[in-house]
Biopython code that builds the backbone (N, CA, C, O; Angstrom):
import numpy as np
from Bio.PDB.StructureBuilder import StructureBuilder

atoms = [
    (1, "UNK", "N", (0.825, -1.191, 0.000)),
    (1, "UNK", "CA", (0.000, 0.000, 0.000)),
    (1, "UNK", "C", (0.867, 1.251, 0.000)),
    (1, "UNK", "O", (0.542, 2.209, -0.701)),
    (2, "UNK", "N", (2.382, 1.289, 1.054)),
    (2, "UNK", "CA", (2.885, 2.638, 0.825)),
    (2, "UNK", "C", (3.281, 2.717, -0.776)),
    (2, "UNK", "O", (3.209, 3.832, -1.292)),
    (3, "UNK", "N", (3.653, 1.713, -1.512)),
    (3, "UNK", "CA", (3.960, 2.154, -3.142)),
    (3, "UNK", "C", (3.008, 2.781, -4.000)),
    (3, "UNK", "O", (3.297, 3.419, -5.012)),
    (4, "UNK", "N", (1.947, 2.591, -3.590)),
    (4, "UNK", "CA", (0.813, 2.889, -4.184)),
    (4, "UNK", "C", (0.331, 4.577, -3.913)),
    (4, "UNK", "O", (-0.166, 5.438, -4.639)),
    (5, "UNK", "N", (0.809, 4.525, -2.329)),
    (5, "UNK", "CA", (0.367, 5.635, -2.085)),
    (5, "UNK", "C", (0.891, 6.952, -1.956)),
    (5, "UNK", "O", (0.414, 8.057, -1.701)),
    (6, "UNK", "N", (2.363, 6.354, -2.287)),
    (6, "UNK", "CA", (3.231, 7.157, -2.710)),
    (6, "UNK", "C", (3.250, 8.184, -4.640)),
    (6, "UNK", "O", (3.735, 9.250, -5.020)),
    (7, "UNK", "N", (2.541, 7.215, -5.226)),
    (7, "UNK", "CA", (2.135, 7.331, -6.737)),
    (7, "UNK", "C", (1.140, 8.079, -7.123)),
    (7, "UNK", "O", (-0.064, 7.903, -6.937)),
    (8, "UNK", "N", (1.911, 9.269, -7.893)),
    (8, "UNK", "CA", (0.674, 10.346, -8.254)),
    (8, "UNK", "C", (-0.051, 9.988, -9.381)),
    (8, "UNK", "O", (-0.983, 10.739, -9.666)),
    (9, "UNK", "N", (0.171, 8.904, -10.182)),
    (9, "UNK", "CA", (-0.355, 8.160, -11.113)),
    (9, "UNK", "C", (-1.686, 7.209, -10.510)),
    (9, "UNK", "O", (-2.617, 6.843, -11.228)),
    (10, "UNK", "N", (-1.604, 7.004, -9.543)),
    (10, "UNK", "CA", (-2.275, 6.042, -8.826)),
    (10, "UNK", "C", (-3.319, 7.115, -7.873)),
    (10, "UNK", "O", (-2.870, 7.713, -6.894)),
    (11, "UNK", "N", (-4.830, 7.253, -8.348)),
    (11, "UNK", "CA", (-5.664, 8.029, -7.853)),
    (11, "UNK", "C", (-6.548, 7.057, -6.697)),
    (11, "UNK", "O", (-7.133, 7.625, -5.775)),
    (12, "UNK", "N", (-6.581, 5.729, -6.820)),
    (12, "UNK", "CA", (-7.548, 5.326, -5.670)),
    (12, "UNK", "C", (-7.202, 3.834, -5.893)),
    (12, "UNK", "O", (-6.739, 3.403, -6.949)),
    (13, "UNK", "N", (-7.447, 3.155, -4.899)),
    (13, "UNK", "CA", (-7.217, 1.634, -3.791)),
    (13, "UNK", "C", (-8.063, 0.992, -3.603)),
    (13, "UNK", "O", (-8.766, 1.709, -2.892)),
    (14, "UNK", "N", (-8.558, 0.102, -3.720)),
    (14, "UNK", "CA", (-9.596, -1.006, -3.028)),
    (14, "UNK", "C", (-9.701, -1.938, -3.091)),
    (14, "UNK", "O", (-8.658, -2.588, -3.014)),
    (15, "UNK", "N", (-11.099, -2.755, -3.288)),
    (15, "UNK", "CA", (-11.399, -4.268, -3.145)),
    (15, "UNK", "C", (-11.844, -4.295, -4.372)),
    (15, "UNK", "O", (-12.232, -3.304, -4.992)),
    (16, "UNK", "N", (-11.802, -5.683, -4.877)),
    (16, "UNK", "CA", (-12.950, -5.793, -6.028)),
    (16, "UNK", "C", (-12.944, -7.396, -5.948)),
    (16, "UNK", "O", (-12.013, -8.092, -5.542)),
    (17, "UNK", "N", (-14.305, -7.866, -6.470)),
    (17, "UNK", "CA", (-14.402, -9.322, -6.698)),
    (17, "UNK", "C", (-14.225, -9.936, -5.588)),
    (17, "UNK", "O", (-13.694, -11.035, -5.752)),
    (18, "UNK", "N", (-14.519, -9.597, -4.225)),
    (18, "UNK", "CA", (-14.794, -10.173, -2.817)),
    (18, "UNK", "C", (-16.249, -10.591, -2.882)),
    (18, "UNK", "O", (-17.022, -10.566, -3.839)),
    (19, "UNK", "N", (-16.493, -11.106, -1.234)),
    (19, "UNK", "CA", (-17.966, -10.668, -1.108)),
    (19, "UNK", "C", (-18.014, -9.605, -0.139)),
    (19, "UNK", "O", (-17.307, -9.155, 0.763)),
    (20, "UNK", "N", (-18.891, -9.431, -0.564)),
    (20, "UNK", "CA", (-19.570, -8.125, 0.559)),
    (20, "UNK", "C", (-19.317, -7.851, 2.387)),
    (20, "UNK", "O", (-19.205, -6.970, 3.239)),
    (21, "UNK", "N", (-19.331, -9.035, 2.219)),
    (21, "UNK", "CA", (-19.252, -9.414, 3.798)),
    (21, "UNK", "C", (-17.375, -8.597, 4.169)),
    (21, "UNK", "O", (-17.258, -7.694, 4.997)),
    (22, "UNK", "N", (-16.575, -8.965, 3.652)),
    (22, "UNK", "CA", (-15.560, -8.385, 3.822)),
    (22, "UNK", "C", (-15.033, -7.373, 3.560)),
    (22, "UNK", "O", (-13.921, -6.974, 3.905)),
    (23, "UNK", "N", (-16.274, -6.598, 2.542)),
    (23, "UNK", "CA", (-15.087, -5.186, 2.146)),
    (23, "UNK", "C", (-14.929, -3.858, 3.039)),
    (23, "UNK", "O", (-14.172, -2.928, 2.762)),
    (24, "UNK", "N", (-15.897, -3.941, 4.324)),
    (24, "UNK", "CA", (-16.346, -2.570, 5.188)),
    (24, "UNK", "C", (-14.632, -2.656, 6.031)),
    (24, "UNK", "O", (-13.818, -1.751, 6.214)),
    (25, "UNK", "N", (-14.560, -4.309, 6.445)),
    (25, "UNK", "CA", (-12.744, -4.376, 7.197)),
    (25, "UNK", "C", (-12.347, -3.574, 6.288)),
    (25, "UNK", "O", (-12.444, -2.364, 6.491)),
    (26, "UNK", "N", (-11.787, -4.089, 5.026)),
    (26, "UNK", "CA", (-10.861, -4.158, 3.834)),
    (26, "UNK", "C", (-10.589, -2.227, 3.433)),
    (26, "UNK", "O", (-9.605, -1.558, 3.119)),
    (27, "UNK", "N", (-11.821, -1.976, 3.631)),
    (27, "UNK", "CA", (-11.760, -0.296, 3.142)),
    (27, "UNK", "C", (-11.235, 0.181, 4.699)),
    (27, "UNK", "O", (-10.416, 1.090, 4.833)),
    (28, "UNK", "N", (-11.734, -0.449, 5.684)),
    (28, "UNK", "CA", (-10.956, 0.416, 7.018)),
    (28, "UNK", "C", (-9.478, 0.653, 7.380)),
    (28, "UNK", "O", (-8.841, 1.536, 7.956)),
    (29, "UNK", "N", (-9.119, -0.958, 6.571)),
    (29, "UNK", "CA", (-7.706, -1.223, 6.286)),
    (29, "UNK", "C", (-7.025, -0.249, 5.522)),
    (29, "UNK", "O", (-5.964, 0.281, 5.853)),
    (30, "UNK", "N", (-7.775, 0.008, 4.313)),
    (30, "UNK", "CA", (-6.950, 0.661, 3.525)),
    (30, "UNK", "C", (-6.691, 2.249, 3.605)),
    (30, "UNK", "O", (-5.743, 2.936, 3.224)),
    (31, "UNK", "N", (-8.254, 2.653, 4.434)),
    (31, "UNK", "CA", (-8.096, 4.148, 4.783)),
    (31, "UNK", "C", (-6.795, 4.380, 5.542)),
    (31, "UNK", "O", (-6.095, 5.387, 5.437)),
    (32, "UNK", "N", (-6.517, 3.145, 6.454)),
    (32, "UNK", "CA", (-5.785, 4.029, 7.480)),
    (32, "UNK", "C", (-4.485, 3.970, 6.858)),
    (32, "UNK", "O", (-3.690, 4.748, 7.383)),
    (33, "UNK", "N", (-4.044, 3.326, 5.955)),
    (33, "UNK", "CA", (-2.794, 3.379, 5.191)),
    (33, "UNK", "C", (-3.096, 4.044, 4.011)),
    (33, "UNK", "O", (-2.320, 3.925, 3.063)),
    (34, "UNK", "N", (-3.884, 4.582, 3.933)),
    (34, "UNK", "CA", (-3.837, 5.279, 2.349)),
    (34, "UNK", "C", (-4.616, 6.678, 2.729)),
    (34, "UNK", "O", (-5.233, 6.767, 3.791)),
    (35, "UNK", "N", (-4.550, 7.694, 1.850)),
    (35, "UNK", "CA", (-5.319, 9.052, 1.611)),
    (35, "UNK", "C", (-6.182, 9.289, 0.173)),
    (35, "UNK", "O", (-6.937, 10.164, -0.248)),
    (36, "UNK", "N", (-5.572, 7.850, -0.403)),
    (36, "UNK", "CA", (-6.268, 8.074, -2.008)),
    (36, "UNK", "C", (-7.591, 7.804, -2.126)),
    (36, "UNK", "O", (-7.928, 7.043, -1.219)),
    (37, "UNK", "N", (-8.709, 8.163, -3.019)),
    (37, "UNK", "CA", (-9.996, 7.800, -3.033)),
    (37, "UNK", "C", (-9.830, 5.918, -2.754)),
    (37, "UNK", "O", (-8.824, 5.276, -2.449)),
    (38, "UNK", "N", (-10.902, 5.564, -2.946)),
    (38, "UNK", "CA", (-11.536, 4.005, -2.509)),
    (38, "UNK", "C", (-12.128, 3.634, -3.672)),
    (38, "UNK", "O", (-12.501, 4.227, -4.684)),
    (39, "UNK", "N", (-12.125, 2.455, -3.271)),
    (39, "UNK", "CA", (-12.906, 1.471, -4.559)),
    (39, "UNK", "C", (-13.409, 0.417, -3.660)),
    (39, "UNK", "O", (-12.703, -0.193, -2.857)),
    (40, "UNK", "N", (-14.810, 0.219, -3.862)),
    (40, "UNK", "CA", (-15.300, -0.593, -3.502)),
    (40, "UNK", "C", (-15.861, -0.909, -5.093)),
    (40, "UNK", "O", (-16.144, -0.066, -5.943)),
    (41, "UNK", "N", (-15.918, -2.159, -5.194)),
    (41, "UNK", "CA", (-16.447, -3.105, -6.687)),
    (41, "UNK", "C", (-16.773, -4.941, -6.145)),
    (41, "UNK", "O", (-16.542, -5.916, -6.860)),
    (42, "UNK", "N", (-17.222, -4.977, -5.033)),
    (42, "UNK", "CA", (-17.755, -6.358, -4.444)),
    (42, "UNK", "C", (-18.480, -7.069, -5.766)),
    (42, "UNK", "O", (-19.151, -6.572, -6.671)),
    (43, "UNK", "N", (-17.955, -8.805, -5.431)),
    (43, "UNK", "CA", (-19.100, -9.534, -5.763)),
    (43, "UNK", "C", (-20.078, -9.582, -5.623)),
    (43, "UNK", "O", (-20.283, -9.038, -4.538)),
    (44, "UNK", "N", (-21.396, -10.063, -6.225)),
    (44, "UNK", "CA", (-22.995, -10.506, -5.391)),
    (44, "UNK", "C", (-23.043, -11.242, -4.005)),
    (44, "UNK", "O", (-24.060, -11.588, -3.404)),
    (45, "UNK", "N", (-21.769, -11.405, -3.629)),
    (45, "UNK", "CA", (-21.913, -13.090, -2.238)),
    (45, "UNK", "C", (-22.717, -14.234, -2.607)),
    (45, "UNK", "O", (-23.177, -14.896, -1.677)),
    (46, "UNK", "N", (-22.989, -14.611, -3.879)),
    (46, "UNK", "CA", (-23.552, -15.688, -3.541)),
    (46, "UNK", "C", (-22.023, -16.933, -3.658)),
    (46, "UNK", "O", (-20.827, -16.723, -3.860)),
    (47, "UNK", "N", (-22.418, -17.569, -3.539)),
    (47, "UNK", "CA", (-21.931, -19.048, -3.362)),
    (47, "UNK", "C", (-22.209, -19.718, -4.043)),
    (47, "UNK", "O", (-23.353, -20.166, -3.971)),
    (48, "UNK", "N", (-21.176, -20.234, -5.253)),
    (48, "UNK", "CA", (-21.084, -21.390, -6.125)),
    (48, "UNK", "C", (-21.312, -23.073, -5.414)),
    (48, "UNK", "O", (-20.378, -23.480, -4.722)),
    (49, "UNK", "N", (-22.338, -23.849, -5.571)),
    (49, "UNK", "CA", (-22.567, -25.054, -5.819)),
    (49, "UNK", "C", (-21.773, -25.717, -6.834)),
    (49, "UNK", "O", (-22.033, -25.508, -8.020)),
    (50, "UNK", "N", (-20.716, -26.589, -6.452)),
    (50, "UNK", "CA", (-20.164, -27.585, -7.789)),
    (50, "UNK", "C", (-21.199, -28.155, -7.545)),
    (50, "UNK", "O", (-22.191, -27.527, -7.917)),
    (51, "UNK", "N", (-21.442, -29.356, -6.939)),
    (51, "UNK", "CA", (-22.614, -30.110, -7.159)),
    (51, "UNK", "C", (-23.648, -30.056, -7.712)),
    (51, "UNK", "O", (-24.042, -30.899, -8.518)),
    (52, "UNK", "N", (-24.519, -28.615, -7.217)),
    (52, "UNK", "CA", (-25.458, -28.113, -8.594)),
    (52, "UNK", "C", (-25.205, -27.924, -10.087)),
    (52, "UNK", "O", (-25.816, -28.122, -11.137)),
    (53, "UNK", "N", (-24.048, -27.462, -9.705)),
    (53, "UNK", "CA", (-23.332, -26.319, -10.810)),
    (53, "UNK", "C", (-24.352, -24.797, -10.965)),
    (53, "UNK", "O", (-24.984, -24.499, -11.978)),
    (54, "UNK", "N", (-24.289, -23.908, -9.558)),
    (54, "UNK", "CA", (-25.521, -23.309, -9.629)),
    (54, "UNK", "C", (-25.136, -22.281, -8.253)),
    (54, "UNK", "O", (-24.504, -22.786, -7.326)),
    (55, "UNK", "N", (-25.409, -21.332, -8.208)),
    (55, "UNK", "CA", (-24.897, -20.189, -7.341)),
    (55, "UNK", "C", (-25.914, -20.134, -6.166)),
    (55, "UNK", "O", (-26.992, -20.694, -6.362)),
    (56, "UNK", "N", (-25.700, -19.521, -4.958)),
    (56, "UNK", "CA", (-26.233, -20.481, -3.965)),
    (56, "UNK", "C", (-26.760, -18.799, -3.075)),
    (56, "UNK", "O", (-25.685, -18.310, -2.730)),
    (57, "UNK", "N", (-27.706, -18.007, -2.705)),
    (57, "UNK", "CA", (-27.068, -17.197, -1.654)),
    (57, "UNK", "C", (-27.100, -17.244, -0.817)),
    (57, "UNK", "O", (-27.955, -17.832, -0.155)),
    (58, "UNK", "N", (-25.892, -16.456, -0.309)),
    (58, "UNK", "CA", (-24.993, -16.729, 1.287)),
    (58, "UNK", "C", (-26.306, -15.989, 2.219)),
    (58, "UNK", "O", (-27.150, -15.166, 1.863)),
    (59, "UNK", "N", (-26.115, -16.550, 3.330)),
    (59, "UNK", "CA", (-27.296, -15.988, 4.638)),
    (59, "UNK", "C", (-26.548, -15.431, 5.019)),
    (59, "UNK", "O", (-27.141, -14.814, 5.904)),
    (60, "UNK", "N", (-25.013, -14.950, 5.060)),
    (60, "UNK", "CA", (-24.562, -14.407, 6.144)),
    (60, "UNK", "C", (-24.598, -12.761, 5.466)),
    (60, "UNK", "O", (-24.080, -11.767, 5.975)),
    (61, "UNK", "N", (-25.267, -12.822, 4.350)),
    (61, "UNK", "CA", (-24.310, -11.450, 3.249)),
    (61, "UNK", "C", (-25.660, -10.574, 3.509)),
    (61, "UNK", "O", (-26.779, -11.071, 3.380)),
    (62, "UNK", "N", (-25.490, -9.540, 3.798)),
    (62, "UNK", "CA", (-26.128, -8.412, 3.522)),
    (62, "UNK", "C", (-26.869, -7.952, 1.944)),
    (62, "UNK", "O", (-26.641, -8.326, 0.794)),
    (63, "UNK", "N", (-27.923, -6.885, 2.582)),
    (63, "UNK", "CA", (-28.595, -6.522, 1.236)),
    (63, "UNK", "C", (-27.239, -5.678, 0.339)),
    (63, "UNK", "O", (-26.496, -4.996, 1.044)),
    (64, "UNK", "N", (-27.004, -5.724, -0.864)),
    (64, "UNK", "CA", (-26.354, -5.122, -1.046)),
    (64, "UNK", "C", (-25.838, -3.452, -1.024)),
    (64, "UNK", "O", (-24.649, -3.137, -1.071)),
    (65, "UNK", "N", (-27.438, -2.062, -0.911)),
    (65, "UNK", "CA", (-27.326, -0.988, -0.612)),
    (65, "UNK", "C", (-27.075, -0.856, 0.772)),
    (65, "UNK", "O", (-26.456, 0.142, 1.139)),
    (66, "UNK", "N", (-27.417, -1.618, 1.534)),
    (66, "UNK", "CA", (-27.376, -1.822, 3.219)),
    (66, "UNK", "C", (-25.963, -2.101, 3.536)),
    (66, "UNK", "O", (-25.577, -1.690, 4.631)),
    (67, "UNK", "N", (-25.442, -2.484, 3.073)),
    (67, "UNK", "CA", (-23.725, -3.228, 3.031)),
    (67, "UNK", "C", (-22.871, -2.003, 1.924)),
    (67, "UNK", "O", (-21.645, -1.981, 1.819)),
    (68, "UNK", "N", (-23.591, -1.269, 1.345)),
    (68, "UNK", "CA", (-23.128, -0.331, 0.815)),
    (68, "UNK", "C", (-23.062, 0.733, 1.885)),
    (68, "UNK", "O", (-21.940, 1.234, 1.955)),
    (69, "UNK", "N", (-23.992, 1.249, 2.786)),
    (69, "UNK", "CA", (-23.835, 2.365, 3.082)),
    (69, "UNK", "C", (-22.644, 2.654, 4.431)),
    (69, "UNK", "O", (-22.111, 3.622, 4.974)),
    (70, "UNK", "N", (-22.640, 1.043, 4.554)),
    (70, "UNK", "CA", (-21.410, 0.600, 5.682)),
    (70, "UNK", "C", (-20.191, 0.945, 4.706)),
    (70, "UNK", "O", (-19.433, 1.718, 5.293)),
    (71, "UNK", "N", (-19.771, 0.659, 3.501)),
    (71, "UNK", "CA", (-18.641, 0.972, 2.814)),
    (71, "UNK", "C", (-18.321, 2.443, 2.896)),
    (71, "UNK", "O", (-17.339, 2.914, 3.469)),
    (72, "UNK", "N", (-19.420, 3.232, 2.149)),
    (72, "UNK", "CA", (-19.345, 4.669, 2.641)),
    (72, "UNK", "C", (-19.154, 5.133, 3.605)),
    (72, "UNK", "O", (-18.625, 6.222, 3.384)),
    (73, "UNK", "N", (-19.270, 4.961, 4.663)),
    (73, "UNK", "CA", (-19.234, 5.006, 6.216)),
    (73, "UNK", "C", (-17.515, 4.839, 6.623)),
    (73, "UNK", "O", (-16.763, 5.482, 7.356)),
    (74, "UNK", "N", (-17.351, 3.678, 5.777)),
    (74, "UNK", "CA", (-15.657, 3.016, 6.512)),
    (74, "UNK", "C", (-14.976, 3.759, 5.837)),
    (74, "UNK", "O", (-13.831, 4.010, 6.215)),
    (75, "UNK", "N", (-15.462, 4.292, 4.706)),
    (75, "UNK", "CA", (-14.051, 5.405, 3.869)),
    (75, "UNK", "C", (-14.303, 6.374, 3.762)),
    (75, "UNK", "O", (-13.921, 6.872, 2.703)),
    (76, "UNK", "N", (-15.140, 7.362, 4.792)),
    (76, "UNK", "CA", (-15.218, 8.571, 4.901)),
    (76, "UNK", "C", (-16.233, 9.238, 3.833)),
    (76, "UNK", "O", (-16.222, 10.340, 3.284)),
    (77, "UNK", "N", (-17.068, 8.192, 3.761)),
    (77, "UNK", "CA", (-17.921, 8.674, 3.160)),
    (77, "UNK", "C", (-17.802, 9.366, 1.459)),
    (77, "UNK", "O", (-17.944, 8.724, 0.419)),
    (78, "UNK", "N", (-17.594, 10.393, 1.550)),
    (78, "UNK", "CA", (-17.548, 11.176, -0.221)),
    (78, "UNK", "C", (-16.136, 10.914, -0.850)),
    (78, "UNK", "O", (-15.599, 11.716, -1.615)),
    (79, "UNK", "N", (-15.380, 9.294, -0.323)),
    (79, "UNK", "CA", (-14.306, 9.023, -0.591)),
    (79, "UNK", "C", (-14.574, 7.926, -1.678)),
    (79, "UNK", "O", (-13.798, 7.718, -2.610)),
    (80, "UNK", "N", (-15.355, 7.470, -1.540)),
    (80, "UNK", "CA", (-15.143, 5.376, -1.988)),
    (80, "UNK", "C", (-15.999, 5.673, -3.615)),
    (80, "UNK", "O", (-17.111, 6.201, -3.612)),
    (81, "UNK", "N", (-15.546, 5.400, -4.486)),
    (81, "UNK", "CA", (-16.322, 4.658, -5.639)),
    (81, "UNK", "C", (-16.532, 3.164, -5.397)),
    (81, "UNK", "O", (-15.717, 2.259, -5.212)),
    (82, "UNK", "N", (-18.656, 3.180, -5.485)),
    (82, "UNK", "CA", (-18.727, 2.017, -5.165)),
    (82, "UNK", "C", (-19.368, 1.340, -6.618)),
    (82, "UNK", "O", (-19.762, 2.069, -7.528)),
    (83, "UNK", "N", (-19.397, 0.314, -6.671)),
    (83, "UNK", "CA", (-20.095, -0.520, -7.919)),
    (83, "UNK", "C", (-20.254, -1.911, -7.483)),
    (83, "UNK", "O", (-20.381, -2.312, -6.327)),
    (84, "UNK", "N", (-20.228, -2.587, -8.567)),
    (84, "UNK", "CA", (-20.205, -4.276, -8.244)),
    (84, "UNK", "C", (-19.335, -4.877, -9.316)),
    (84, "UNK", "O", (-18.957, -4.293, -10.332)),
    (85, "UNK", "N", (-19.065, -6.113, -8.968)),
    (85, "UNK", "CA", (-18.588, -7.206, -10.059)),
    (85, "UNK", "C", (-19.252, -8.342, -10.356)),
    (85, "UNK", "O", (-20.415, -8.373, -10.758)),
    (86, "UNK", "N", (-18.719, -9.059, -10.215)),
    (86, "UNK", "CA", (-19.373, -10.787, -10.179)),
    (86, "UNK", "C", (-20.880, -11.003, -10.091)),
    (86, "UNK", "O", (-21.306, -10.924, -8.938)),
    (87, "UNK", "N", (-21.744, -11.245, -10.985)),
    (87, "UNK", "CA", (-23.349, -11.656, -10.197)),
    (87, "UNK", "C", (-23.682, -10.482, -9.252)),
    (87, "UNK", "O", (-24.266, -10.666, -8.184)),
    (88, "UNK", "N", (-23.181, -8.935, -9.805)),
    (88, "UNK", "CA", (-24.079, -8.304, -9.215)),
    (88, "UNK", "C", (-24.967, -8.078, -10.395)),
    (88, "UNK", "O", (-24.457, -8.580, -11.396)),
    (89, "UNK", "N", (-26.086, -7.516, -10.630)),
    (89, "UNK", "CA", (-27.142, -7.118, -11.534)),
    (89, "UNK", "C", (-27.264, -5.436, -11.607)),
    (89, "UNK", "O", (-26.797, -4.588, -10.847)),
    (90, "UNK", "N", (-28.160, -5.282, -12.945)),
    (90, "UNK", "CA", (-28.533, -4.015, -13.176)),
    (90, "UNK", "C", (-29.015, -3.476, -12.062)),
    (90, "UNK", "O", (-28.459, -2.633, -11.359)),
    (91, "UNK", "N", (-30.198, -4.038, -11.888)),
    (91, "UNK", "CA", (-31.071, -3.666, -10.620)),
    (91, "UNK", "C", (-29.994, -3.625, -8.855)),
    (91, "UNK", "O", (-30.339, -2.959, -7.878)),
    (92, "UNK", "N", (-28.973, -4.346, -8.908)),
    (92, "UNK", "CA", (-27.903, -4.045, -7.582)),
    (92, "UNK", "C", (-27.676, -2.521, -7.854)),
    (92, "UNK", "O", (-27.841, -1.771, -6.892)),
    (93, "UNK", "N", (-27.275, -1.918, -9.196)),
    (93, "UNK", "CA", (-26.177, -0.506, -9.468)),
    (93, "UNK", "C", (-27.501, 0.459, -9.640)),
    (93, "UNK", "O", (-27.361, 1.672, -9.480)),
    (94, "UNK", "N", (-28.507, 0.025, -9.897)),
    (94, "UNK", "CA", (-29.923, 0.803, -10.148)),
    (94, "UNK", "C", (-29.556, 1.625, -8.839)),
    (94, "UNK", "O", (-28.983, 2.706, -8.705)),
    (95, "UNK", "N", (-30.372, 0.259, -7.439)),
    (95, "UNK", "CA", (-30.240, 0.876, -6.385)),
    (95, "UNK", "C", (-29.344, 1.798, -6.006)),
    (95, "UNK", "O", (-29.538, 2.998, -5.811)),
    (96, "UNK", "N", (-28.075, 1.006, -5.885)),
    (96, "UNK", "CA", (-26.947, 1.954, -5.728)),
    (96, "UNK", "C", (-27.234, 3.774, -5.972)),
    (96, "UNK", "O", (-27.540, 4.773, -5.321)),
    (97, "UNK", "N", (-27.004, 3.492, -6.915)),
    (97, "UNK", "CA", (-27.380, 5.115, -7.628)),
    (97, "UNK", "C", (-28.323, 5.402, -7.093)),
    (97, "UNK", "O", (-27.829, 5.646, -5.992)),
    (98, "UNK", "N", (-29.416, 5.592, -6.970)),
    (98, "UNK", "CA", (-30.551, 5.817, -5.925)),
    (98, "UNK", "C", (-30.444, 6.053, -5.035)),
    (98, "UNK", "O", (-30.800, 7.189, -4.723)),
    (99, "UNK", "N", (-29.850, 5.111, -3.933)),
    (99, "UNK", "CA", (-29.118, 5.437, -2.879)),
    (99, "UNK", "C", (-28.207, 6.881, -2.875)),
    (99, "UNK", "O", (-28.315, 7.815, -2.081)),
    (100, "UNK", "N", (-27.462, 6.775, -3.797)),
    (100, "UNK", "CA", (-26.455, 7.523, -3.537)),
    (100, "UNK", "C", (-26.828, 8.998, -3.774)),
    (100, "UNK", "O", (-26.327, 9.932, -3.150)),
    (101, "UNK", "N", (-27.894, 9.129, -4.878)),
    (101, "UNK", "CA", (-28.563, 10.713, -4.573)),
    (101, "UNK", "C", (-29.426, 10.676, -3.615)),
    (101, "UNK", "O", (-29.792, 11.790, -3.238)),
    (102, "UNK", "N", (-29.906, 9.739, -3.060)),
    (102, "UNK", "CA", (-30.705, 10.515, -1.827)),
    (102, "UNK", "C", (-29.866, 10.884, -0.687)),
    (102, "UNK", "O", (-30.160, 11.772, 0.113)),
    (103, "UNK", "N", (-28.584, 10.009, -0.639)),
    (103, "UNK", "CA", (-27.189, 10.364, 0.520)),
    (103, "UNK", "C", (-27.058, 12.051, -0.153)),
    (103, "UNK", "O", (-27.493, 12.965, 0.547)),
    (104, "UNK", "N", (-26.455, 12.363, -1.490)),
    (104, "UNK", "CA", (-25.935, 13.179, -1.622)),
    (104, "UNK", "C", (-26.788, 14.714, -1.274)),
    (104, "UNK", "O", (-26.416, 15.879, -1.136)),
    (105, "UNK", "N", (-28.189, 13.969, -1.220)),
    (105, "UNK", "CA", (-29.333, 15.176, -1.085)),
    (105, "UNK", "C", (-29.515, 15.477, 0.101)),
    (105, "UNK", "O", (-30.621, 15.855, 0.487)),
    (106, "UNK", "N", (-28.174, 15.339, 1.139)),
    (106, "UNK", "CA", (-28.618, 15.760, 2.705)),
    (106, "UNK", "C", (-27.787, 16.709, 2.933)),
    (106, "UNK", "O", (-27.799, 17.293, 4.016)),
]
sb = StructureBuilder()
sb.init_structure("model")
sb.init_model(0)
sb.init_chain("A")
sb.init_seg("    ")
for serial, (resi, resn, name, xyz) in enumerate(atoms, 1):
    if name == "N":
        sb.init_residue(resn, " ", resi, " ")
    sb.init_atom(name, np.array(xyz, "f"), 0.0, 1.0, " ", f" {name:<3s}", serial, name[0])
structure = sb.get_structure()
């Protein structure tokens, strides 16, 4: 992280392709070693079935705007670009955005 954060080429740090469940640590981690914007870009959390061959979802994982607003929260808020990766959906980044102007409208 100090190479990174040493690099004026290098505008922002984060997670991507986790689940959800871990990125609120992961961004707390990185705030306190870094000053650069955030990236949050989580998986959906679900859970691959080999046996099915079929994606499974996790009980332990949060809604995804609900688990979002904890990300915002851990990186100071008007710091983190958030999105998704893996098996997130239109309707996950819909919300998102939604979310995020009614945050920005306070």
């Amino acid at each position: 992280m100090e190479a990174v954060s040493n690099c004026p080429q290098i505008i922002a740090v984060g997670v991507n392709c986790t689940a959800p469940q871990h990125v609120e640590k992961l961004l707390k981690t990185a705030r306190s070693l870094s000053s650069k914007y955030l990236v949050a870009y989580p998986n959906s959390g679900e859970i691959f079935d080999p046996g099915t061959k079929s994606w499974k979802a996790d009980p332990l994982c949060l809604d995804f705007v609900t688990a979002a607003r904890s990300w915002r929260d851990a990186a100071g808020q008007s710091r983190v670009f958030i999105g998704g990766c893996c098996r997130t959906t239109p309707h996950d980044i819909a919300r998102l955005s939604e979310d995020a102007k009614q945050w920005m409208q306070r």
